[in-house]
N, C-alpha and C positions, 0 to 999 in steps of 0.2 A: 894033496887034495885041498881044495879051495874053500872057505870057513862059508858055512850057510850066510843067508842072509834074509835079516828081520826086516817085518813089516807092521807096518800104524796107520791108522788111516786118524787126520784131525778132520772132525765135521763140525758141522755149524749150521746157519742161516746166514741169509746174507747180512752183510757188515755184520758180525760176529767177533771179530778176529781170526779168523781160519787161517789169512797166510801170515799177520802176525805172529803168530803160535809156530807155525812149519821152519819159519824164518830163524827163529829165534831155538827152536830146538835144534834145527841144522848146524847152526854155531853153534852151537852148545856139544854136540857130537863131532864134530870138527875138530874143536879147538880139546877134544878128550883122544885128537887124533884116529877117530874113525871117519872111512869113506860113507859119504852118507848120498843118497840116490833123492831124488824126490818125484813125486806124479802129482797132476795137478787135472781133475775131472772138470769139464767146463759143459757150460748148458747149451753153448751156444760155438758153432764154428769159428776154430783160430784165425786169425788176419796178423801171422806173422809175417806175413811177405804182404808187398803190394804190387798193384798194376803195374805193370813196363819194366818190373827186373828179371832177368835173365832165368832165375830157379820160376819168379811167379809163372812166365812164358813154356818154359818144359812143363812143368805141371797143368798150368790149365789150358793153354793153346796147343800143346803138343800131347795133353792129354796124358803125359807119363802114370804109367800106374804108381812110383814113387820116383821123389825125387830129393835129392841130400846136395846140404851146401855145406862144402867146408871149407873154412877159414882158420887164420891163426888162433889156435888157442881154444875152437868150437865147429861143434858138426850140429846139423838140422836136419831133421829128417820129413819129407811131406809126403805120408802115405794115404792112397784113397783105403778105406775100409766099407765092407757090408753092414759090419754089426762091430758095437764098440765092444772093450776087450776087458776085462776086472783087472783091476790091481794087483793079483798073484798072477796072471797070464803076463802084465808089462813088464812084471818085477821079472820073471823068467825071461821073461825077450829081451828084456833090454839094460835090467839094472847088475847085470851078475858081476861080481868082481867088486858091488857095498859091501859095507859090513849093517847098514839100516836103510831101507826104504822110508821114506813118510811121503803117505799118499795124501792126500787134500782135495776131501770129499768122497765117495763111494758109500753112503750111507750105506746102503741097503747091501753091500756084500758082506760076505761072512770076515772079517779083517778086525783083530781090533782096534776099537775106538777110544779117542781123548775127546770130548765135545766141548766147544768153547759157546759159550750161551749171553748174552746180552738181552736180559730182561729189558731197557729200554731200547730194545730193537724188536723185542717179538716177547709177546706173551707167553710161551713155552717153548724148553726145548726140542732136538729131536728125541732125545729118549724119552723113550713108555715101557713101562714093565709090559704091558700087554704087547710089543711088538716080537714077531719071531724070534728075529737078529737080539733082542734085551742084555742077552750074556754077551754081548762082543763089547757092549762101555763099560771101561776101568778106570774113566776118571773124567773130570770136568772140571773146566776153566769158568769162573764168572766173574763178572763182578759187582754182584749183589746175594745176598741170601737170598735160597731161591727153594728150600725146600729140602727133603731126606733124598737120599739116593745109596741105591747099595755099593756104592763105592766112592775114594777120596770128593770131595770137590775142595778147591783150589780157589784165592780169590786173589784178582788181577793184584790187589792192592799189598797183599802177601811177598813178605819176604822170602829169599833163599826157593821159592818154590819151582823155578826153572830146573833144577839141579836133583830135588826130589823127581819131580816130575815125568825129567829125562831116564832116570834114574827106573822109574816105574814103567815107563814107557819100552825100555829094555829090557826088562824082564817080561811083563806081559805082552812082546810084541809075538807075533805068528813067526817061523822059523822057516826058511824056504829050503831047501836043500838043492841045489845046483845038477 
């Protein structure tokens, strides 16, 4: 039987550090020897391929409903969707066989959360006690005091806190079962 597999979402604002943070716990999980998965929620349509290659050509001139390139060492997947899909549905579709998901971004789904927050990039973070989702952050990244919060906050300039961190992120991540 195959070991479940955990999920975190890091959220932010932009320039925040979001894939800072994803990057940097990826190796961190890695290098403790687990397989780690990552998603990465964008606002805006990918432009991994471009005009006049062969995969962009099947997909938008030939209209494929999906279409997969594989290479040495790497596979790409281009699939049309109606409605985008939450982090526990991609984690099921396509991450099985991690031992950690970390997704990068998905506020608003039930997932929890590390916020990484940069006071001189934005006046507040995302967390508010008053939002539904409130109980799904269990920690945040700053680097500035920024205020009480019901759980760790972390500050960039902080030693050893990758390690905690990842540490906590394990334990409180969501549990998938395969």
């Amino acid at each position: 039987m195959e070991k479940p597999t955990r999920l975190i979402s890091v959220v932010g604002k932009k320039n925040s550090g979001k894939t800072t943070l994803v990057v940097a716990l990826a190796a961190e999980y890695t290098r403790q020897g687990k397989r780690v998965g990552t998603l990465k929620h964008g606002t805006h349509p990918a432009t991994l391929d471009h005009e006049g290659t062969d995969t962009w050509r099947h997909f938008n001139q030939g209209m494929a409903d999906r279409s997969m390139l594989e290479s040495s060492g790497q596979r790409v997947l281009f699939q049309r969707l109606q409605e985008e899909s939450g982090p526990v549905t991609l984690a099921h579709q396509f991450m099985q066989g991690t031992d950690i998901v970390i997704a990068e971004g998905f506020t608003s789904h039930a997932v929890p959360k590390i916020e990484v927050f940069r006071p001189s990039e934005h006046e507040r973070p995302h967390y508010d006690p008053s939002r539904p989702n409130a109980s799904d952050w269990f920690a945040m990244v700053t680097d500035d005091r920024v205020g009480e919060f019901p759980f760790p906050v972390f500050r960039f300039s902080d030693t050893a806190w990758l390690v905690t961190i990842s540490s906590m992120a394990w334990s409180n991540a969501m549990v998938i079962e395969s």
